[in-house]
N, C-alpha and C positions, 0 to 999 in steps of 0.2 A: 536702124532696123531693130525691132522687140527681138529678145533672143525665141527661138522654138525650140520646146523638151518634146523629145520622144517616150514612150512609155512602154517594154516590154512586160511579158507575163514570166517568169522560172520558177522550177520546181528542182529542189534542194532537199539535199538529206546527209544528217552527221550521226554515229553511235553516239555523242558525246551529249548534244543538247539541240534547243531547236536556235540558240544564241551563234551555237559554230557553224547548223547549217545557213544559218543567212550569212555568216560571215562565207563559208564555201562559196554561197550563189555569189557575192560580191567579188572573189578572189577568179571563181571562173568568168565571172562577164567581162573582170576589168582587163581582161585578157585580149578582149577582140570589139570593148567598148571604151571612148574616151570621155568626159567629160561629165562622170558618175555625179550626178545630184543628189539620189537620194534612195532608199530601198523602202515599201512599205509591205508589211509581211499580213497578208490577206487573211491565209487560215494556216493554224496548224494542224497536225495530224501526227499520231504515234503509233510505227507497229509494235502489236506485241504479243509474245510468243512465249508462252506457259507462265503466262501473268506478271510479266513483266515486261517493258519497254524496252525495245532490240533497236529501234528507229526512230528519231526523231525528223518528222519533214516537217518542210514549210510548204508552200504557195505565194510568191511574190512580185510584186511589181518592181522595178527597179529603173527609176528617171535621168537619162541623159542629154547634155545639149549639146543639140545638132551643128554640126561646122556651117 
């Protein structure tokens, strides 16, 4: 039987970079998902707050296979 991947949507966010927040989204999913295929990071986005960068997010997909 073909394997089947699911595909959810997360949204993540690190002071550090938009690199740690995908690694966060990855470190919370892998939490209560198993069989992590792959992450693809849709959009980013930065807050920023008196002209500088306070927030790095992401927007992600992130593909697992289904048991």
């Amino acid at each position: 039987m073909p394997d089947v991947i699911k595909v959810i949507e997360v949204l993540a966010e690190s002071p550090r970079s938009w690199e740690d927040a995908a690694n966060e989204a990855l470190k919370k999913a892998s939490k209560t998902l198993k069989n992590i295929r792959s992450i693809y990071i849709k959009n980013f986005e930065a807050k920023v707050e008196r002209n500088k960068i306070t927030e790095y997010r992401i927007n992600a997909k992130i593909a697992f296979l289904l048991d």
